[in-house]
C-alpha positions as a printed Julia matrix, in Angstrom:
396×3 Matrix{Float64}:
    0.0     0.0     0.0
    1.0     3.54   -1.4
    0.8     5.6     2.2
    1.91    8.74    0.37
   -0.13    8.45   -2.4
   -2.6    11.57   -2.62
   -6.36   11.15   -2.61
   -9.06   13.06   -3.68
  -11.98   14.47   -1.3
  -14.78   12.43   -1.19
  -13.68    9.86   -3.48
  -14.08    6.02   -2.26
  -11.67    3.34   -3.0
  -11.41   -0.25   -2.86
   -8.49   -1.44   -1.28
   -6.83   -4.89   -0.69
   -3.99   -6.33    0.96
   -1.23   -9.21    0.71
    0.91  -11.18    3.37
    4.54  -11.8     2.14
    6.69  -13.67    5.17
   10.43  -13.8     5.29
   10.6   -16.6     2.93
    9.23  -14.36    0.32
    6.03  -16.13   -0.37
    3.33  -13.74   -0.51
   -0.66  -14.47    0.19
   -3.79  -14.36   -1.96
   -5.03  -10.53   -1.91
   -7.78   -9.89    0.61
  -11.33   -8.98   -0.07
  -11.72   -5.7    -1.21
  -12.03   -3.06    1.32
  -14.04    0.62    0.24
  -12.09    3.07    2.03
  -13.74    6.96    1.46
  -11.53    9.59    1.75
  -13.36   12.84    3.29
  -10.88   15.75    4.46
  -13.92   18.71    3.79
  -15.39   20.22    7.23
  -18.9    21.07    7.39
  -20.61   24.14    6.47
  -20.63   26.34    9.22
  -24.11   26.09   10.69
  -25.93   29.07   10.92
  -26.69   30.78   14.91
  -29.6    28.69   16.66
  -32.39   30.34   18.02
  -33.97   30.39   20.92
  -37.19   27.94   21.72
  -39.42   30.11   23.74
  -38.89   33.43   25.39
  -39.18   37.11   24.0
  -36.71   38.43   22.29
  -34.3    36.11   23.27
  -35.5    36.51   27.49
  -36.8    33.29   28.88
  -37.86   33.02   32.45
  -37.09   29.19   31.72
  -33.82   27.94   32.94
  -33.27   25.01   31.22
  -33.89   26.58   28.15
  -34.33   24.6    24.29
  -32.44   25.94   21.18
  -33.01   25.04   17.72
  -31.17   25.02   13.93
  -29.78   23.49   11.43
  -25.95   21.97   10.6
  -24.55   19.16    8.19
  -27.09   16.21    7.93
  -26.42   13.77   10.52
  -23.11   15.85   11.74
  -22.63   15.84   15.71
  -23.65   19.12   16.47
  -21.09   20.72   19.46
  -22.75   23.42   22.11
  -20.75   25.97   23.0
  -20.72   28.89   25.65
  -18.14   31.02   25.17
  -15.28   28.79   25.02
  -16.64   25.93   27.43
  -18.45   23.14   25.75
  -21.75   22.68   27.49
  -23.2    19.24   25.41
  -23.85   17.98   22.2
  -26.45   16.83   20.11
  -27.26   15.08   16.8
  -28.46   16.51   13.25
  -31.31   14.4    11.91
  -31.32   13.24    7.84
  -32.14   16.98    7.26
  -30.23   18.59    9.25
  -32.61   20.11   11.99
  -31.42   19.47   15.61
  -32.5    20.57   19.07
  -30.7    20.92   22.51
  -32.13   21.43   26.14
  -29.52   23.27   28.2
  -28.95   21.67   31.83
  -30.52   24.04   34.65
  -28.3    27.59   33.87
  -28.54   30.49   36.49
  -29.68   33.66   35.67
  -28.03   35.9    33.56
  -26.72   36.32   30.05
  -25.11   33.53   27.49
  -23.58   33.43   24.28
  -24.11   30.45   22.45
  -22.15   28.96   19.24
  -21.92   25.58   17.62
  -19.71   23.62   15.52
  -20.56   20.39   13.18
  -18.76   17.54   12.78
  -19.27   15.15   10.06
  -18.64   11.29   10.09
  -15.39   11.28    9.06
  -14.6    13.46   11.76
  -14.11   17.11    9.94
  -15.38   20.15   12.36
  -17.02   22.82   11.13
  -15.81   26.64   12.18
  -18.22   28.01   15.4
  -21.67   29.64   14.4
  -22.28   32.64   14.63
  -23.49   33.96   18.06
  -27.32   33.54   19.82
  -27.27   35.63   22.57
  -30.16   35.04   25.42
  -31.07   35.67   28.98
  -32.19   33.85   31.77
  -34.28   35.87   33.79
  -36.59   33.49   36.09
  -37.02   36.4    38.74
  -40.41   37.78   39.42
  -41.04   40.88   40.68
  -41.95   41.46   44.72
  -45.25   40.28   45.76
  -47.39   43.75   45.96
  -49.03   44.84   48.7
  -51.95   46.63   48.88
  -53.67   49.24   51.41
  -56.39   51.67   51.59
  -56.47   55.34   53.9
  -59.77   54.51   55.62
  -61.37   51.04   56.11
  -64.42   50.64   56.07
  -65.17   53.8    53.95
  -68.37   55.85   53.04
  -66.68   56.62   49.59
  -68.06   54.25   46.6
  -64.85   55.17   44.63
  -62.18   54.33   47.26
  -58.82   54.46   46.17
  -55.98   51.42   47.05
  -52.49   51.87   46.82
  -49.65   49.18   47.2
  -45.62   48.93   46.31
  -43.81   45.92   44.17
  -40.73   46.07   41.77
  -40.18   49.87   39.79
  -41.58   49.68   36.86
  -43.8    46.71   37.3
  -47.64   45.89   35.29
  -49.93   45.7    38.9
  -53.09   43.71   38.01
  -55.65   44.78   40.89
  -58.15   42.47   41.09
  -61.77   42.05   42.83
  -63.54   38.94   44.54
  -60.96   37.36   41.97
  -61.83   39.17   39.03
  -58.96   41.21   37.41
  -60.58   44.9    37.1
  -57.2    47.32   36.31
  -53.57   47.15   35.4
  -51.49   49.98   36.32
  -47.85   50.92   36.17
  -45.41   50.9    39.64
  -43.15   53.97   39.08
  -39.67   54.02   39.78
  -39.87   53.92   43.22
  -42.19   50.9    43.15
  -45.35   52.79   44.59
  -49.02   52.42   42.66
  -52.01   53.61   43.09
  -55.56   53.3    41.64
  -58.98   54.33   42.35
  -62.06   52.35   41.47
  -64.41   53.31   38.77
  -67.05   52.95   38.6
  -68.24   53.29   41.76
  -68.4    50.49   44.28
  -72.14   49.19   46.23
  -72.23   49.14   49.08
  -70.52   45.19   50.37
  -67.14   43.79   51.49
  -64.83   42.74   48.59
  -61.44   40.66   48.55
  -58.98   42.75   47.21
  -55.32   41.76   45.71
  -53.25   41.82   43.61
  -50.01   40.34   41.13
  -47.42   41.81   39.44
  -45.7    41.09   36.04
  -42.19   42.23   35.48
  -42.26   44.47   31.89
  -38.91   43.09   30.68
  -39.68   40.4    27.96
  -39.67   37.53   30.77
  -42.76   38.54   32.01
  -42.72   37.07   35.46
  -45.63   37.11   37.46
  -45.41   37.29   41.24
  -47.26   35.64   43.89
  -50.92   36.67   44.77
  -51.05   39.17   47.34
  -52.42   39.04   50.78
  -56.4    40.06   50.36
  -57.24   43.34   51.36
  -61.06   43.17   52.74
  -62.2    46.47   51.72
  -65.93   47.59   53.15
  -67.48   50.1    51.06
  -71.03   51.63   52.63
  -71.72   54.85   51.16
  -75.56   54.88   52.14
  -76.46   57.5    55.33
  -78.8    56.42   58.12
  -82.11   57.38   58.72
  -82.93   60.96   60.48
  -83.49   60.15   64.22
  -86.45   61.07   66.02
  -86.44   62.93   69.32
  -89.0    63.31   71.47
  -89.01   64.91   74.94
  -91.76   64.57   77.93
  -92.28   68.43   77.94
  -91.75   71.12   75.75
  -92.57   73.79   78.47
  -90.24   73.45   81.4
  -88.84   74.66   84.09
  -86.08   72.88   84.07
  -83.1    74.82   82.73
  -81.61   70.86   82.18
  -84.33   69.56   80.08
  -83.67   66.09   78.73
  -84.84   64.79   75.14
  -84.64   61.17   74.23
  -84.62   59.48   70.93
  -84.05   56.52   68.06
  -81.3    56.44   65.65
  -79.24   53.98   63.88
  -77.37   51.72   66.25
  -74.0    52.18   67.59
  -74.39   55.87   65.45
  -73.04   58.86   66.99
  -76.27   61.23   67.46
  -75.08   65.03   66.96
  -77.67   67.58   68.98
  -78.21   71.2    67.27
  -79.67   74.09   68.99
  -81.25   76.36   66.22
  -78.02   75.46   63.65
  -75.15   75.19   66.83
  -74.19   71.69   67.47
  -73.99   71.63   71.28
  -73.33   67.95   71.96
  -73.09   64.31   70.85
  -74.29   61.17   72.55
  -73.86   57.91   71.58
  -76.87   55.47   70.32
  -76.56   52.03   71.97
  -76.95   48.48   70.01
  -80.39   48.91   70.23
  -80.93   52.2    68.38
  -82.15   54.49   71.87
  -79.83   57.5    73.04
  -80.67   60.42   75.75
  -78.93   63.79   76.02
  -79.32   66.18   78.61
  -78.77   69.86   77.94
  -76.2    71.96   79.97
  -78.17   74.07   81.08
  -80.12   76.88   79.09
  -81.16   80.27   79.84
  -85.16   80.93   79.66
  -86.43   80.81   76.07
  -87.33   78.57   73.81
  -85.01   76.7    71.4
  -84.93   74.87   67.96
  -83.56   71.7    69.43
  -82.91   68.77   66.3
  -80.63   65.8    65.65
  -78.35   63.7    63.0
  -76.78   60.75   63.14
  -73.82   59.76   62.13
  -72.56   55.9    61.32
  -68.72   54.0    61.72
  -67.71   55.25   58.41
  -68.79   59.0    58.78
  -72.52   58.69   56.94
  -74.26   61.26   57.78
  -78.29   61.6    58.31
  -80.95   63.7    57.64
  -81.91   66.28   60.08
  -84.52   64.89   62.82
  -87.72   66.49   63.72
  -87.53   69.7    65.12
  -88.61   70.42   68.71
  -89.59   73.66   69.86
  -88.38   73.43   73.52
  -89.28   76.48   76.27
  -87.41   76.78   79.12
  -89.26   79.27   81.71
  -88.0    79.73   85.36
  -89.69   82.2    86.22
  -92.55   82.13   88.27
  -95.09   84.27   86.95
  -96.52   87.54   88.67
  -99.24   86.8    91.33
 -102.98   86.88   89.61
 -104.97   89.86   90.51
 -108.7    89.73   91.22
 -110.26   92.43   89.6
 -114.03   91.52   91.08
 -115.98   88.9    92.8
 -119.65   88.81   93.26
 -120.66   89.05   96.85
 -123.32   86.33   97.37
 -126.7    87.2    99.1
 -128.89   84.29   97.91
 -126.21   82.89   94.94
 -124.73   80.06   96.16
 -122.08   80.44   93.09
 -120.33   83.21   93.44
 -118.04   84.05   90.52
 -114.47   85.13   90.91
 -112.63   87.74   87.85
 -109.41   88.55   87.53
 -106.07   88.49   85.4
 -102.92   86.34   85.28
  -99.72   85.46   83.24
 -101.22   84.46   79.88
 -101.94   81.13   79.43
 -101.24   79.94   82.93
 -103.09   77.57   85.1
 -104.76   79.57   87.75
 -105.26   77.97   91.14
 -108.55   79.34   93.46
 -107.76   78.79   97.33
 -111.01   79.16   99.51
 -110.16   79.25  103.21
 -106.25   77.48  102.79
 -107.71   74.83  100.92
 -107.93   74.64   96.47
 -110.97   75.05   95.44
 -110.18   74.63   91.37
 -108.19   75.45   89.26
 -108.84   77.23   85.84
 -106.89   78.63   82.8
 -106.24   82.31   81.72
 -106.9    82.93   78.4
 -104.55   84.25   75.51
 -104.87   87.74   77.15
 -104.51   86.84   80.6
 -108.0    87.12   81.76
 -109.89   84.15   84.22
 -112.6    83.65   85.63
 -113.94   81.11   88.15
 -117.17   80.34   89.65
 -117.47   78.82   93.38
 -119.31   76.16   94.41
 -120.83   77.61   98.05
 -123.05   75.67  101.09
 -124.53   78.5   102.61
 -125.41   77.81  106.34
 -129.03   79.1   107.88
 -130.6    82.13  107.34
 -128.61   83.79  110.26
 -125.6    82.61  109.83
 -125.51   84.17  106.22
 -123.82   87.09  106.71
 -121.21   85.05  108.81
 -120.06   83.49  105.27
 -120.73   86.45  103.3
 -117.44   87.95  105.4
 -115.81   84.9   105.18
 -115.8    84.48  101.42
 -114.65   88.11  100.99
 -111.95   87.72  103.66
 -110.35   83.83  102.41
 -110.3    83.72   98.94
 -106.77   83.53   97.56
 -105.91   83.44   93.63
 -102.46   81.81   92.86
């Protein structure tokens, strides 16, 4: 056998083979043997590309790649310089490779072919990628005031700068907004809210082309009740009293806080108890009467209707002393009739010898009158009571 003897690429031979031994005597020729000579690398394959991912981010960290190289070549992985596996072409050329469990961060990948007879192709050009399996900081979430009279509350919460923050309701997703670069949010519902308790939370998706979604986060229970109680209703036991501490009583929502107004001055609160009843008692007034009403206000700051009005008089002062103007002085009238004037509208008390005989009320203009009822004694004892009634009769 020639061993110098040039061959050309891809060209197959047959060759055989003798024995000669020292004696000289040389064997039959072998079989024929088809020896191919192939001395051409591969085409270099073109850069794989990335299974997956956006733009060449994957939040997958055993990522697959993908291409094409010499049919049936042995298809070398490379990152940077270190060889990280290899992998077959098929009959057309198409191969894939899963990369063992990389950390994240960036890689530059090239491969190489190598054909059967051993000839390596030059590297591939370069597919660069990123692992990025980090999601962003589980948000939270808060509101100023909870519960809330305002329908159209507003929650605010902090995650990752720069972060998508899906809010979601009862479950249902109902806004995204932004995080800015400090990582704060905010939103405020629209439309407006019934009244009810809702489970409130939220997730957040980083916005570089991973898109990693964090955890859910921990509810918010959010009570919305925008609706105002019911006007009390006050009532007192007099309107006219001489009490300069009157006392009024009344119904309102339970567990409200029950505002008193004098005219339009608030002058106190008082608190309703569980089962809707409160009493206030005035410091105390000066004589007059007064414009005395109520509202109610609930937990969240709801606030009533005005109450019923009452028109309260405090008077305590006693009134002048009545004066009689006239009496008839009985001679056969067992009735005599007593006339006279007092503070208008007062209850006028008759007093015969220490002892009330009636009682009667002066009219609008302060006049009374009031008949007696008389047992006259005997004939001669007559004018004996005839000095009697005009000596003992007392008006009060």
């Amino acid at each position: 056998m020639d061993n110098d003897r040039a061959y050309d690429d891809c060209i197959t031979t047959h060759i055989t083979v003798t024995a000669t031994d020292v004696a000289g005597n040389t064997s039959v020729a072998s079989d024929p043997f088809p020896l191919t000579v192939d001395v051409t690398a591969p085409a270099t394959p073109p850069a794989p590309t990335l299974v997956g991912g956006i733009g060449n981010v994957t939040n997958d960290n055993t990522p697959d790649i993908q291409g094409t190289a010499e049919n049936n070549s042995i298809v070398t992985i490379y990152s940077g310089t270190t060889v990280v596996g290899t992998t077959n072409a098929n009959a057309t050329g198409n191969y894939t490779f899963t990369f063992p469990t990389l950390a994240d961060g960036s890689y530059t990948i090239r491969v190489t072919a190598t054909d059967a007879a051993g000839n390596t192709s030059a590297k591939s050009p370069a597919l660069t990628f990123t692992v990025d399996t980090q999601a962003p900081a589980v948000p939270t979430l808060t509101t100023a005031v909870n519960p809330t009279s305002n329908n159209t509350p507003t929650v605010t919460g902090k995650t990752d700068p720069n972060t998508s923050v899906t809010i979601y309701k009862d479950g249902t997703a109902v806004t995204t907004v932004t995080s800015n670069g400090s990582g704060d949010y905010t939103y405020t519902f629209s439309p407006a809210l019934a009244d009810g308790t809702y489970a409130l939370t939220a997730t957040a998706k980083c916005n570089r082309q991973c898109s990693n979604v964090s955890n859910v986060s921990t509810p918010l229970n959010l009570t919305v009740d925008a609706t105002a109680p019911a006007a009390p209703v006050i009532t007192t036991s007099k309107l006219i009293t001489n009490i300069n501490t009157p006392v009024i009583n009344g119904t309102a929502e339970a567990n409200s806080t029950v505002t008193i107004y004098r005219g339009a001055t608030a002058v106190g609160t008082v608190s309703v108890n569980a089962s809707g009843n409160f009493t206030y008692t005035f410091t105390t007034l000066a004589d007059g009467t007064y414009a005395v009403s109520a509202t109610a206000k609930d937990a969240v700051g709801n606030v009533s209707p005005y109450s019923n009005i009452l028109n309260i008089t405090v008077d305590t002062q006693a009134p002048p002393a009545p004066v009689v103007s006239s009496r008839t002085t009985p001679a056969n009238d067992n009735t005599p009739t007593v006339i006279g004037t007092a503070e208008a509208n007062s209850i006028v008390t008759i007093y015969s010898d220490g002892a009330i005989a009636g009682t009667t009320t002066a009219n609008a203009s302060g006049a009374f009158t009031f008949t007696l009822q008389v047992h006259w004694q005997t004939d001669c004892g007559l004018l004996q009571q005839q000095r009697r009634m005009q000596r003992a009769i007392r008006v009060l």
